[in-house]
C-alpha positions in Angstrom: -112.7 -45.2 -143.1 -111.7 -42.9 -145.5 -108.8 -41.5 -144.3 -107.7 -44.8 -144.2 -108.2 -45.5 -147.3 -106.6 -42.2 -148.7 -103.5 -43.2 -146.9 -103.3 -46.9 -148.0 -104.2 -44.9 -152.3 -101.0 -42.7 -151.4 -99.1 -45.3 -150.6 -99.5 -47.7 -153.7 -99.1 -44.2 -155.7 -96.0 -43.3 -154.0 -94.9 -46.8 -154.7 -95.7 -47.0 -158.6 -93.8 -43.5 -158.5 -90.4 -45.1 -157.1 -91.3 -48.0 -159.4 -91.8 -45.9 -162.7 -88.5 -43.6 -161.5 -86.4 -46.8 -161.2 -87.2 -48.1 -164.5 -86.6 -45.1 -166.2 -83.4 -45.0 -165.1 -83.9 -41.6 -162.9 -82.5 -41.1 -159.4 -84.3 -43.9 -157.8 -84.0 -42.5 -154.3 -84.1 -44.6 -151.6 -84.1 -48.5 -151.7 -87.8 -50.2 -151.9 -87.0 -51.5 -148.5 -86.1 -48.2 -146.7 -89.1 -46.6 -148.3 -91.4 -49.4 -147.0 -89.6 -48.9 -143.5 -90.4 -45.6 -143.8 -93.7 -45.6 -144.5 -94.4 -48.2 -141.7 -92.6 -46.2 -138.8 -94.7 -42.4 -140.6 -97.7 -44.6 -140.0 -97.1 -45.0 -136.3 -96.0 -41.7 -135.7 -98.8 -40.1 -137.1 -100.9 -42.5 -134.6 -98.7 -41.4 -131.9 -97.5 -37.9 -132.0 -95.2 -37.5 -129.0 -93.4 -40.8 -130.0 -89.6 -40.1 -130.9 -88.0 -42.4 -133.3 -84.3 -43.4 -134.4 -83.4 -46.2 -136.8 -80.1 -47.5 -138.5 -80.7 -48.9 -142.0 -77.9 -51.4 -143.1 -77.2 -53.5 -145.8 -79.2 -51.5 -148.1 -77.2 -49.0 -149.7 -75.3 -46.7 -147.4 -75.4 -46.9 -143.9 -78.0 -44.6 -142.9 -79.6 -43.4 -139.5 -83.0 -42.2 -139.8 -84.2 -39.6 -137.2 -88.3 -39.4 -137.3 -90.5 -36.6 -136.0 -94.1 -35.3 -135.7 -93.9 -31.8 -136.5 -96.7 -28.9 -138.5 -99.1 -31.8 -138.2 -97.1 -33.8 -140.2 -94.3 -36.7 -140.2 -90.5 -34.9 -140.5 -88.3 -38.0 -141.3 -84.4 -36.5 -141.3 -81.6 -38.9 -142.9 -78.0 -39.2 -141.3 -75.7 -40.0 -143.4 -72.7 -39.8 -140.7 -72.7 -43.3 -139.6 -69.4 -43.5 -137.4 -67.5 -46.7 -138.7 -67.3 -49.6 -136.4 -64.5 -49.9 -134.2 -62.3 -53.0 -135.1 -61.7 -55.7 -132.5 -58.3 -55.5 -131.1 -56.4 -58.6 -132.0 -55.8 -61.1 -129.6 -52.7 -60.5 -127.3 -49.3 -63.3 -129.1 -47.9 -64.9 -125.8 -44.3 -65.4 -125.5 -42.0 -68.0 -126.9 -39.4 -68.0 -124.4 -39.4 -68.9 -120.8 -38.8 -66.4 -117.7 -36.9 -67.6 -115.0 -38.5 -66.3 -111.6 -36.5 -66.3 -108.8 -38.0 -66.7 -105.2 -37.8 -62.8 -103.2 -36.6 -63.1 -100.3 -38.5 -62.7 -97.1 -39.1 -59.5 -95.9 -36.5 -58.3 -93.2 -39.1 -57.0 -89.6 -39.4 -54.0 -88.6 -37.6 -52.9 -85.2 -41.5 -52.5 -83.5 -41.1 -56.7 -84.8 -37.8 -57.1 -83.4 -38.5 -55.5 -79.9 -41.6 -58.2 -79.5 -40.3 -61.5 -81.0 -36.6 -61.1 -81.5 -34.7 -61.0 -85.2 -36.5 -62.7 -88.0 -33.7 -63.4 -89.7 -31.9 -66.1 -87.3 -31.3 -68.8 -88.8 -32.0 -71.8 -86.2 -30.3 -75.6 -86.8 -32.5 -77.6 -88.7 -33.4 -80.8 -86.9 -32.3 -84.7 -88.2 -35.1 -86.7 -90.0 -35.6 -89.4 -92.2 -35.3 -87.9 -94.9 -31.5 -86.7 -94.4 -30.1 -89.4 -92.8 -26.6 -88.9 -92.6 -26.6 -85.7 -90.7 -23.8 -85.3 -88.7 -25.1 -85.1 -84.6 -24.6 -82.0 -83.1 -22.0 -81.7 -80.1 -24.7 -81.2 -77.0 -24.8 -78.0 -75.3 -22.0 -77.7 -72.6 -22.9 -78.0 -69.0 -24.1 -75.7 -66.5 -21.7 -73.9 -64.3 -21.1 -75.8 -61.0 -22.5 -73.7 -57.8 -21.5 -75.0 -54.9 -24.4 -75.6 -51.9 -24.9 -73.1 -49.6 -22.8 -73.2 -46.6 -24.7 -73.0 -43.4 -23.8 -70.2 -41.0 -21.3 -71.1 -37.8 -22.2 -71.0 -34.7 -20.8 -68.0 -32.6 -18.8 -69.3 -29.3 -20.8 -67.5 -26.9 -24.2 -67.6 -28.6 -27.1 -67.3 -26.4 -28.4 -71.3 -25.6 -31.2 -73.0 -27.6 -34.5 -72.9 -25.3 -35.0 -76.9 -24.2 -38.2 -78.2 -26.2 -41.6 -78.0 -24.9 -43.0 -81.3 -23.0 -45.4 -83.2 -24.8 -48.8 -82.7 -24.2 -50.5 -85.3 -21.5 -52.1 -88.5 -22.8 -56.0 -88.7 -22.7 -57.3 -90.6 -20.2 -58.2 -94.3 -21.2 -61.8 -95.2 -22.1 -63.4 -97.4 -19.8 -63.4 -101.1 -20.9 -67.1 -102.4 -20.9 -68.3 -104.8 -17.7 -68.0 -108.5 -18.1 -72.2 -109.0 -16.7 -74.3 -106.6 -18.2 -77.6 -105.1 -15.5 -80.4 -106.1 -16.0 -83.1 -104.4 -17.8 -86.3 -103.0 -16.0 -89.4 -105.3 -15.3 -91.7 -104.5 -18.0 -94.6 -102.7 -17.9 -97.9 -105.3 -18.3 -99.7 -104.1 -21.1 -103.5 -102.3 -20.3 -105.6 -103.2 -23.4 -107.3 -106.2 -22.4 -108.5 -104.1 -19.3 -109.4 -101.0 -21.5 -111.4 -103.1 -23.6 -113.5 -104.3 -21.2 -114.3 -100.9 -19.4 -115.5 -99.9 -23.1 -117.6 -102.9 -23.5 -119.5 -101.7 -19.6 -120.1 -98.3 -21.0 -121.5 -99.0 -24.1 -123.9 -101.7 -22.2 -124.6 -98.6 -20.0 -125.5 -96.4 -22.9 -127.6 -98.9 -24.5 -129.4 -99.2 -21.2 -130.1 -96.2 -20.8 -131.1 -95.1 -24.1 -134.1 -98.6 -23.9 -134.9 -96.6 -20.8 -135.5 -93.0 -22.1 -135.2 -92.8 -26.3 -135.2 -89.0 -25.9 -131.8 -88.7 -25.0 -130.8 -88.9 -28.5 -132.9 -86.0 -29.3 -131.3 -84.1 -27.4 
């Protein structure tokens, strides 16, 4: 609590001091509001040794960078008075007044490599009639093919060997066989065995049941 206290006395003497020297007409040093920075930025310094500080006072006096320090166990404040001057805006670029007339390049000529794979660029090839020219004048068609006559077929030599006689056609197959006018008959058919089948189960289970009133042990077995 003290040394607080001591620093905030110092302070309020230092002050009166710069006061007193102002009014007396002495070198008043530094501006009240450069001191007061300067006593605020010491006062965090000295709480924070290893902190590095660099501020540019303006519009009090001189343009002034202040360099501070902690050094011999106390605040080193260092003025620097060689502020460079700001560097003026450049003006705006002033566009012409007058008017440039650009003319269209034109295309660029190919290559031979070009030449060898599509032909010459620069042919110029007949531009076609539309609507919106009219009264071209029609273009003469392309003349005709020349006429070839057809192939002439070779002569026969006078004692040429003779042409073989044609083969004979091959045989006819023989005709299918048209059906009969009275079909045959169809077998007789077979009469049908359940009725009798039925009734030789019906005997065997009257059998079974006959024999099984007779002796019951059969089923045990």
């Amino acid at each position: 609590m003290r040394g607080g206290l001591d620093d905030a006395l110092d302070k309020l003497a230092r002050r009166d001091e710069l006061r007193k020297r102002a009014a007396a007409g002495e070198n008043p040093g530094p501006p009240p509001a450069v001191s007061e920075l300067v006593e605020a930025i010491a006062g965090v310094i000295t709480r924070y040794p290893n902190l590095g500080v660099t501020v540019g006072v303006e519009g009090a006096g001189d343009p002034v960078l202040l360099h501070f320090g902690f050094a011999d166990g106390t605040v080193q404040v260092r003025a620097d008075h060689a502020v460079p001057a700001p560097v003026p805006a450049e003006p705006a670029r002033a566009h012409a007044d007058f008017e440039i007339n650009v003319e269209d390049e034109p295309p660029p000529r190919g290559s031979h490599d070009d030449q060898d794979r599509f032909g010459p660029t620069d042919y110029e090839y007949a531009e076609p009639p539309t609507a919106e020219r009219p009264f071209v004048t029609p273009q003469a068609p392309p003349p005709p093919a020349a006429y070839s006559p057809p192939p002439v077929p070779p002569q026969r030599q006078a004692h040429a060997e003779p042409t073989p006689p044609p083969a004979p056609p091959a045989p006819a197959p023989p005709p299918a066989p048209a059906p009969a006018a009275n079909p045959m008959p169809l077998p007789t058919p077979v009469p049908f065995q359940a009725e009798r089948q039925a009734e030789e189960a019906e005997m065997a289970a009257r059998r079974l049941a006959a024999m099984l009133r007779d002796n019951p042990n059969l089923l045990d077995d």
